[in-house]
C-alpha positions as CSV (number, residue, x, y, z in Angstrom):
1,X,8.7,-149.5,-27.7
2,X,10.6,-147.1,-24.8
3,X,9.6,-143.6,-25.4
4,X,12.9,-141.8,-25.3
5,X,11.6,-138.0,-24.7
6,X,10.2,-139.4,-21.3
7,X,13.2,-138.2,-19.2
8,X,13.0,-134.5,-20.6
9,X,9.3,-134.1,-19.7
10,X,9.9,-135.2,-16.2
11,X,12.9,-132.7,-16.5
12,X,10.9,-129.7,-17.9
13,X,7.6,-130.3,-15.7
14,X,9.3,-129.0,-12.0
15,X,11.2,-126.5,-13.9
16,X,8.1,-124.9,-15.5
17,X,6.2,-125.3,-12.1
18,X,8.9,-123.7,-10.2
19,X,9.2,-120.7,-13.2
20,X,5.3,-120.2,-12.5
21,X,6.0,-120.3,-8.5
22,X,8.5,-117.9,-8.5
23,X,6.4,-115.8,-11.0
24,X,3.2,-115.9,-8.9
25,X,5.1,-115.0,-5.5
26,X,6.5,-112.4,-7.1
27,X,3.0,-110.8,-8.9
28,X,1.5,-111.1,-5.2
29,X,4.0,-109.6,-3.5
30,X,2.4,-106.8,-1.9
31,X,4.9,-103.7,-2.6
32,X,5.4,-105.4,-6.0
33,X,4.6,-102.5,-9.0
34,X,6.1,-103.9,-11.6
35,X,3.4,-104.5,-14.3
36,X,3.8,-101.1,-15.1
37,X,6.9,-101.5,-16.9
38,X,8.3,-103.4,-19.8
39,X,10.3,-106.9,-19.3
40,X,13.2,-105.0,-20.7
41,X,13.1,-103.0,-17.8
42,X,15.4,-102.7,-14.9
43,X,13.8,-102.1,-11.5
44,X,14.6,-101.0,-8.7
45,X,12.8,-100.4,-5.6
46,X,13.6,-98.5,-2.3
47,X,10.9,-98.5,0.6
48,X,11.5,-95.6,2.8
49,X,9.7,-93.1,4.9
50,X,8.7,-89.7,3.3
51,X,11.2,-87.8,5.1
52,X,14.1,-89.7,3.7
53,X,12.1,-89.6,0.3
54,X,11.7,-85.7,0.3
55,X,15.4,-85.3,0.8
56,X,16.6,-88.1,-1.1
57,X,15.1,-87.7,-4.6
58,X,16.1,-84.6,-5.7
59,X,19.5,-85.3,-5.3
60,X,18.7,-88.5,-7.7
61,X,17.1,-86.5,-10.2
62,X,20.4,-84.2,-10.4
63,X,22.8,-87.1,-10.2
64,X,20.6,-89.0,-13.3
65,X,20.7,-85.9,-14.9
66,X,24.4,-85.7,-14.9
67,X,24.3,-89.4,-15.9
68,X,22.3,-88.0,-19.2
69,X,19.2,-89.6,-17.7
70,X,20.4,-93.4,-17.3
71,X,18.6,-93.8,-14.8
72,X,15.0,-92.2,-13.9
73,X,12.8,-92.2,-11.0
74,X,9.4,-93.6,-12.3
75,X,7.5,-93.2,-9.4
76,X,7.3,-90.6,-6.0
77,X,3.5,-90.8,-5.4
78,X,3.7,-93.0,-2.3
79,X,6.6,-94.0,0.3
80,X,9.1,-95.5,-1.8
81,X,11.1,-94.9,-4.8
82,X,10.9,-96.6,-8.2
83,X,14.4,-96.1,-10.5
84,X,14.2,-98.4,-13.5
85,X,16.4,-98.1,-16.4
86,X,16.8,-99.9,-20.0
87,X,20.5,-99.2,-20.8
88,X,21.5,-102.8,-20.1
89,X,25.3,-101.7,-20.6
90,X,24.9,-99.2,-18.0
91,X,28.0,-100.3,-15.1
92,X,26.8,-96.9,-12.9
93,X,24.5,-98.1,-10.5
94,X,26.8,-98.6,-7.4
95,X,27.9,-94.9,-8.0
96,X,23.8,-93.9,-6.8
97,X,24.2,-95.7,-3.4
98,X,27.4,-94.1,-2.5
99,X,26.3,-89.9,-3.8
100,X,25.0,-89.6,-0.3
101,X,28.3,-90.8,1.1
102,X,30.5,-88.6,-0.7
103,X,28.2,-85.8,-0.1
104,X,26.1,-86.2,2.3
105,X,28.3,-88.1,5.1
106,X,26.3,-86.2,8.2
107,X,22.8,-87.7,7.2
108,X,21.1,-90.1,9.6
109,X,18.6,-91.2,11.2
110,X,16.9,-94.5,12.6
111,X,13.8,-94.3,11.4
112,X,15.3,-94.1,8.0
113,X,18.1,-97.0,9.0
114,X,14.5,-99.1,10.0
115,X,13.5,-99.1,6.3
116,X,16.7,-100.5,5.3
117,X,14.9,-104.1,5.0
118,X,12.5,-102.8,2.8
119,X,14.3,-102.7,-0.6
120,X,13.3,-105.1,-3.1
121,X,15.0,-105.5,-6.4
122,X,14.8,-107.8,-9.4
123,X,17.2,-110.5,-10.8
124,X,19.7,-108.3,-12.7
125,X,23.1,-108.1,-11.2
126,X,23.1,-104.5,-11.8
127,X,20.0,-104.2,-9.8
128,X,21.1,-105.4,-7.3
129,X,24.1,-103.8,-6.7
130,X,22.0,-100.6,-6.9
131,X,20.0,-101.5,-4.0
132,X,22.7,-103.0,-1.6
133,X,24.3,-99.7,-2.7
134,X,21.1,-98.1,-0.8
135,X,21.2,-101.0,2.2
136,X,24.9,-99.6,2.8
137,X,24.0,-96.2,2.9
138,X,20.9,-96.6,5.2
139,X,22.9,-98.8,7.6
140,X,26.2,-97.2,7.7
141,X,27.5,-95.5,11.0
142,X,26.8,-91.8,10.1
143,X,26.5,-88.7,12.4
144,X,23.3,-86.8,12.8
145,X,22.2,-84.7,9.9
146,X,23.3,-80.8,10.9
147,X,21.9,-77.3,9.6
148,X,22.0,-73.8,10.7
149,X,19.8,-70.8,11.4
150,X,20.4,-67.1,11.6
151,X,18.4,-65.1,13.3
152,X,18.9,-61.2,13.7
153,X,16.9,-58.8,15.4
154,X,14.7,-55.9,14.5
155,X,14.5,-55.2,10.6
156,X,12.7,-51.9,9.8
157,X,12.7,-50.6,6.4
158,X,11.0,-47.0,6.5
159,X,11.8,-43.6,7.4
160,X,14.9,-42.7,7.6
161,X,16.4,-46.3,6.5
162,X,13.8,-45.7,3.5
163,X,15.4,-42.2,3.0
164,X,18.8,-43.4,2.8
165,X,17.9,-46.0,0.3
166,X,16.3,-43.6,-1.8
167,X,18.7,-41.2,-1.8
168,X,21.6,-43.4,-2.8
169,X,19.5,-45.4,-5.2
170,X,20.9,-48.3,-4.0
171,X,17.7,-50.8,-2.6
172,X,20.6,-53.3,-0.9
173,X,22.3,-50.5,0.9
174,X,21.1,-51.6,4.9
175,X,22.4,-55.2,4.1
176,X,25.4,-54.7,2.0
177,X,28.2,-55.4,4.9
178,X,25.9,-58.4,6.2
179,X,24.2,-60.5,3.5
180,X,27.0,-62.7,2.7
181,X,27.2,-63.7,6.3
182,X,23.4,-64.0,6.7
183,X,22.6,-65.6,3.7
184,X,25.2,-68.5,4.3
185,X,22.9,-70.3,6.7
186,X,20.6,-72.7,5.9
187,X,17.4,-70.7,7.1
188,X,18.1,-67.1,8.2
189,X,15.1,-65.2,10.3
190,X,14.0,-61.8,11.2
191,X,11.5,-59.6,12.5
192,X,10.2,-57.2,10.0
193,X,9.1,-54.2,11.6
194,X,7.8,-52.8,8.8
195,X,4.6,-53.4,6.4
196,X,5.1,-52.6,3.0
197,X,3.2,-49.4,1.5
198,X,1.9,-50.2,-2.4
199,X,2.2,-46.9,-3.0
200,X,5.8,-46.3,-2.3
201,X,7.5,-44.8,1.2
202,X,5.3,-41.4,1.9
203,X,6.1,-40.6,5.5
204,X,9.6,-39.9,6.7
205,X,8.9,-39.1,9.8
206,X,7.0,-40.1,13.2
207,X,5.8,-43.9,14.1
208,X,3.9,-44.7,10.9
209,X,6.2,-46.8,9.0
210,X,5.6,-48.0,5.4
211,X,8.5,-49.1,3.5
212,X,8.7,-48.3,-0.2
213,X,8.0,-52.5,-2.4
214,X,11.3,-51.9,-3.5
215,X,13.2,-52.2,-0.7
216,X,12.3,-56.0,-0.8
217,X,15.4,-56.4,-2.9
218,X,17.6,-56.2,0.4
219,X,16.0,-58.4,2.5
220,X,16.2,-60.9,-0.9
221,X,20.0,-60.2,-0.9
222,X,20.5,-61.5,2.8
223,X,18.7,-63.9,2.1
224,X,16.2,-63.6,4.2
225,X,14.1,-66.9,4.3
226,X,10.9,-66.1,6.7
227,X,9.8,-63.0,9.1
228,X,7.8,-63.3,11.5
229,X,5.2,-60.0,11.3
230,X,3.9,-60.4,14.7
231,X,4.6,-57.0,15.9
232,X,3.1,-53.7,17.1
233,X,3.6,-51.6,13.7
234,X,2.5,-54.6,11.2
235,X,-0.9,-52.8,11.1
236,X,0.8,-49.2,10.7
237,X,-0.5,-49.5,6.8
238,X,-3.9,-50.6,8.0
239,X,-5.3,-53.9,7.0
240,X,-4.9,-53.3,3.0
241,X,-1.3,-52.8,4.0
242,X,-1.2,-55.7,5.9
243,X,-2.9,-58.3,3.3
244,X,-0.6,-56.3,0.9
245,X,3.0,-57.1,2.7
246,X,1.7,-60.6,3.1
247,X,0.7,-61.3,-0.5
248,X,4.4,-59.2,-1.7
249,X,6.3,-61.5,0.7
250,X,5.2,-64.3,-0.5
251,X,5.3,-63.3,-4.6
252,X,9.2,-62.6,-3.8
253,X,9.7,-66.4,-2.3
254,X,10.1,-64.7,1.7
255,X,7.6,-66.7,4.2
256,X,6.2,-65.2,6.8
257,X,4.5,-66.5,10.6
258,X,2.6,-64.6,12.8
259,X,-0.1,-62.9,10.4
260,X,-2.5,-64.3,8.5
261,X,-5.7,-63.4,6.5
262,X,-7.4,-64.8,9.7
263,X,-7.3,-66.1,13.2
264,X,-6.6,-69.6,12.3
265,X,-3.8,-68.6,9.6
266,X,-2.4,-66.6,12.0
267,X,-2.4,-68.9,14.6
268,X,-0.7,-71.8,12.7
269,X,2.6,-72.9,12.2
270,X,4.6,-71.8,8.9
271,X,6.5,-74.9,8.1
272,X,10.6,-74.6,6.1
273,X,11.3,-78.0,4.6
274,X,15.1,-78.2,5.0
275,X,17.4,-81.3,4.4
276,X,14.7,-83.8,4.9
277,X,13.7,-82.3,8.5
278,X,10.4,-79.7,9.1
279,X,11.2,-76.3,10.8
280,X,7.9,-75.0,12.5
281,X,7.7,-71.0,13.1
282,X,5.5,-69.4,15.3
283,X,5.0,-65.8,15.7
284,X,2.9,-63.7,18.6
285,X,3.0,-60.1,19.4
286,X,2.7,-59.3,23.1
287,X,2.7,-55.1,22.5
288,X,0.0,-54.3,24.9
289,X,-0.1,-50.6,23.4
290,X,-0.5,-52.5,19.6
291,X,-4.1,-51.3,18.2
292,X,-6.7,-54.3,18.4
293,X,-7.8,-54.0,15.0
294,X,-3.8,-55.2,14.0
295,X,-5.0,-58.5,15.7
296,X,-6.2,-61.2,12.9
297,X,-9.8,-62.5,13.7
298,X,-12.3,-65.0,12.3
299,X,-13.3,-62.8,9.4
300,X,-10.1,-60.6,8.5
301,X,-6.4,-60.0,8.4
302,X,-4.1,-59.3,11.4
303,X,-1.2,-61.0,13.7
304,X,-1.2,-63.3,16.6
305,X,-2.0,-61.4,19.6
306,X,0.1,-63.5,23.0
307,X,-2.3,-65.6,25.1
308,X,-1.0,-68.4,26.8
309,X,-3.8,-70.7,26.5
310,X,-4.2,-69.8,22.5
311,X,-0.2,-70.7,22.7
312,X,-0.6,-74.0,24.2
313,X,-3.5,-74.3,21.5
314,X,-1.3,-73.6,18.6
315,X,1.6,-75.9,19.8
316,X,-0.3,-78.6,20.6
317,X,-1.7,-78.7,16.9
318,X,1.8,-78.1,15.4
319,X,3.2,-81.1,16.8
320,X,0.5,-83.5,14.8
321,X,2.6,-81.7,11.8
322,X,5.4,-83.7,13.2
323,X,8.1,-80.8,12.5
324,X,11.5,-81.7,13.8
325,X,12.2,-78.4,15.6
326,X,9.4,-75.4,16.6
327,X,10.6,-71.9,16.7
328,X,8.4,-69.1,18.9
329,X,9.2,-65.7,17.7
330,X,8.5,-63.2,20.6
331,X,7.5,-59.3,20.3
332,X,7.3,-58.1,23.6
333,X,8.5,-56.8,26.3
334,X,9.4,-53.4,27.6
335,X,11.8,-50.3,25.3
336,X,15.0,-50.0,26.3
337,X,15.2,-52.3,28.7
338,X,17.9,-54.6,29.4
339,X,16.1,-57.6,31.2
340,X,13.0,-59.4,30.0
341,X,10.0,-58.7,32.4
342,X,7.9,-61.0,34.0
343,X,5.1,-61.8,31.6
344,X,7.7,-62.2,28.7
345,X,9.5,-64.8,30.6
346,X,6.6,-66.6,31.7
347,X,5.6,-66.7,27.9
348,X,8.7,-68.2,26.4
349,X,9.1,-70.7,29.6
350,X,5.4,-71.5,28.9
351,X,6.5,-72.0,24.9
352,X,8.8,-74.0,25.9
353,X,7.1,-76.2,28.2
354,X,4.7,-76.9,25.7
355,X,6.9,-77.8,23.1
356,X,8.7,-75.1,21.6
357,X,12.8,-76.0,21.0
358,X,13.6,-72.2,20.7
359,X,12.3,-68.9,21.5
360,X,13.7,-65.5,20.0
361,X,12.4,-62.5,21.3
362,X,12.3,-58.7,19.6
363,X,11.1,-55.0,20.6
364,X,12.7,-53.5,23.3
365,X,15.4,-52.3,20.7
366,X,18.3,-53.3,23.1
367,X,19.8,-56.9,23.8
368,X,18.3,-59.0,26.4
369,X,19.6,-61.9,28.5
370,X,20.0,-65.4,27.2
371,X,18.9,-68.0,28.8
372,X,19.4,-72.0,29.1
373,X,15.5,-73.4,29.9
374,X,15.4,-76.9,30.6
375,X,18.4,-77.3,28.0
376,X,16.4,-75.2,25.3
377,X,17.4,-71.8,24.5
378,X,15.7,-68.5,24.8
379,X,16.8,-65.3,23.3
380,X,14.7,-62.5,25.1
381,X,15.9,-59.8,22.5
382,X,17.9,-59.7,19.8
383,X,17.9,-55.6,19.6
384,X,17.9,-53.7,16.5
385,X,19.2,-55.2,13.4
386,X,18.7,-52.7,10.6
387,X,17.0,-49.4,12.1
388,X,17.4,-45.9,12.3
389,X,17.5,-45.2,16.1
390,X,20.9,-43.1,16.1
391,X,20.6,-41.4,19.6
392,X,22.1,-43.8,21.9
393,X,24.9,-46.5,21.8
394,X,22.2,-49.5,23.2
395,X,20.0,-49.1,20.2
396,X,23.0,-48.6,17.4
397,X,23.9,-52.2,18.8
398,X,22.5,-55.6,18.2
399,X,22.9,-59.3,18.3
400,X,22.9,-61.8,15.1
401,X,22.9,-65.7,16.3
402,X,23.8,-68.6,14.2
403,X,22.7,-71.9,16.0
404,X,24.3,-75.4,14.3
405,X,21.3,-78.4,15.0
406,X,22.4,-82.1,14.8
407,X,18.8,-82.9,14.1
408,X,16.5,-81.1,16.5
409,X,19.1,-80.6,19.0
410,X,21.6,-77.0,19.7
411,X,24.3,-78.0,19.2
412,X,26.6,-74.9,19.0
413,X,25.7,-71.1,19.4
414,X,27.2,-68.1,18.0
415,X,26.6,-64.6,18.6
416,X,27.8,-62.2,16.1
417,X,27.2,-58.7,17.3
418,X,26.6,-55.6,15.3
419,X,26.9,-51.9,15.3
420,X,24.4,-49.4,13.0
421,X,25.9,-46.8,11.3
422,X,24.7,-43.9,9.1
423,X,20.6,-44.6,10.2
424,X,20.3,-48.0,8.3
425,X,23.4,-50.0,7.9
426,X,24.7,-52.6,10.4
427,X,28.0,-54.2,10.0
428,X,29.7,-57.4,12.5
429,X,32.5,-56.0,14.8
430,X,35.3,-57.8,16.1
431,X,38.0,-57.2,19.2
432,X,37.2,-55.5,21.1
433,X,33.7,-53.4,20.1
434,X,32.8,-57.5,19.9
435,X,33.8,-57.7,24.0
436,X,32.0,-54.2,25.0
437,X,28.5,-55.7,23.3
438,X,28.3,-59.2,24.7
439,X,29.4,-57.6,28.0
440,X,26.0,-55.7,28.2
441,X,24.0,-58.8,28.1
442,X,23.4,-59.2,31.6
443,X,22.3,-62.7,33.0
444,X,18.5,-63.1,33.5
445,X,17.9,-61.2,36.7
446,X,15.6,-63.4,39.3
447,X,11.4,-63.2,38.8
């Protein structure tokens, strides 16, 4: 007698082989994580390098957020990103591959564009309209991801600065006519010429500065991101004070190069994450009247003392960090001088030669020539920024910069100058007080 079910088990024998082919291939797939999850469970996957990762999932995590957490991220331990969902009904996934578009339309870069291959999804629709979402983001034709710095010049919050502070009760008073400006940039930067005295200002007068803990407040308003304390009166407070400003910088959120509670902290880079790219600072002081206990060494606190070969040293290891762009701060050079002298221009050339994008100079209380170095930018001195020095017009003026990067690259340059007033208050000028500052920065004499 015919067996009539004999067609529909050759039928469902190459349909359940092919069910277990696909679900084998799929197990072994090597950047396959999905046993961690429930079959009810949407997944997606995005293979990317940890730059793009760093930048890109916080932004997720306040878009899913706004989405009352439709979406999560279920995984940020290694170099991709896992967003799974189980609201089957859900219709919002295109809208996460296009909130970098909206937002975000100066991002790129090729190594992220290279990973674009790397996305894997599962069979849902939905899924996969999430990660093309990604694809067309990753290959699209954007321009290069752009941030800004600010960097002023001298900031020195004792004596009479402290004074005036005290007297008007008012902690924000040097920065009150600056820190919107200042604090609009992605990364602003100073010098801080003071250390920080536990017990409060005591000395008014003389070259012993110690500023009173709550003058922090200002440098907070101008939002001040890092300071480099590389200079010849960080060890005015002795090293307590020193380990003191240090540890009280970085309890108020303010980073800090240049110093360390040895040599090899001193020596190495302080790192700013900002949109997905690494900003390396350096910091050296090249006072040859500073003290030599203010220098850090192998078994206490101090700053990095300038040595050329130590310089080449430090760069060398703050490249294997891969940072995008590597500052130098510079403290040298000689009072009241309008040109850079020889050993401070051989310095920053040297930084620059060995890697350094930028160098920005402080100390000689005045502004200093500019100059182009193999299409990288050095600013021999900045002059004062918040100080006291009342007695002559070069050290009432000073020079605030805001660079704009495309990536690692200067892009545009802006130089904002300033005029001191009242022994502690700068403020930007315009017309033509703007024209009779810029016109004292003489161009680099010959060496």
């Amino acid at each position: 007698m015919r067996n009539k079910s004999t067609p529909k088990a050759i039928l469902i024998i190459p349909i359940i082989f092919l069910a277990v082919f696909i679900y084998a291939q799929f197990q072994n797939h090597p950047k396959n994580n999905s046993a961690h999850y429930s079959k009810s469970e949407k997944i997606s996957k995005i293979f990317v390098d940890e730059n793009l990762k760093n930048f890109i999932c916080p932004h997720l995590e306040k878009y899913f957020k706004d989405q009352n957490k439709k979406y999560q991220i279920t995984n940020q331990d290694s170099a991709e990103i896992i967003i799974s969902s189980k609201n089957e009904s859900d219709d919002t996934a295109e809208k996460i591959g296009k909130i970098f578009q909206n937002s975000y339309q100066k991002i790129s870069n090729t190594s992220w564009q290279a990973k674009s291959n790397l996305i894997y999804y599962s069979t849902s629709s939905k899924d996969k309209k999430l990660a093309t979402g990604f694809k067309n983001y990753l290959t699209g034709k954007l321009s290069k991801l752009e941030w800004n710095l600010n960097a002023v010049g001298d900031i020195m919050l004792a004596r009479h600065v402290g004074k005036k502070m005290i007297t008007s009760e008012n902690w924000n008073l040097p920065f009150l006519k600056t820190a919107d400006q200042l604090s609009s940039a992605d990364i602003t930067f100073a010098n801080l010429e003071s250390p920080f005295a536990e017990a409060g200002q005591k000395i008014f007068e003389g070259m012993v500065f110690g500023a009173d803990p709550m003058a922090i407040a200002g440098l907070k308003t101008a939002g001040i991101d890092i300071v480099s304390l590389a200079n010849n009166h960080f060890g005015n407070q002795g090293k307590v004070g020193m380990k003191y400003t240090m540890n009280f910088l970085t309890q108020n959120g303010i980073k800090y190069t240049g110093a360390g509670n040895n040599f090899t902290q001193a020596h190495t880079a302080t790192i700013i994450n900002i949109k997905g790219l690494k900003v390396a600072f350096l910091g050296y002081n090249g006072v040859n009247s500073t003290p030599n206990f203010y220098a850090a060494d192998s078994n206490s606190a101090g700053l990095a003392s300038w040595n050329i070969s130590q310089l080449q040293r430090d760069l060398a290891a703050t490249k294997k960090l891969k940072p995008n762009v590597i500052i130098v701060s510079l403290h040298a050079g000689v009072e009241y001088s309008y040109q850079p002298n020889s050993d401070q221009i051989n310095f920053a050339r040297k930084a620059i030669d060995s890697g350094a994008d930028l160098v920005i100079g402080h100390h000689p209380h005045c502004i200093e020539p500019i100059e182009n170095y193999h299409g990288k930018f050095i600013f021999y001195s900045l002059g004062n920024f918040v100080f006291d020095q009342m007695w002559s017009e070069q050290t009432k003026e000073g020079l605030t910069i805001k660079l704009t990067f495309a990536d690692n690259k200067v892009v545009k340059i802006e130089l904002n100058p300033v005029y001191i007033i009242d022994y502690n208050q700068p403020h930007f000028v315009t017309g033509r007080e703007t024209d009779k500052i810029l016109a004292n920065i003489l161009p680099l004499s010959n060496f």
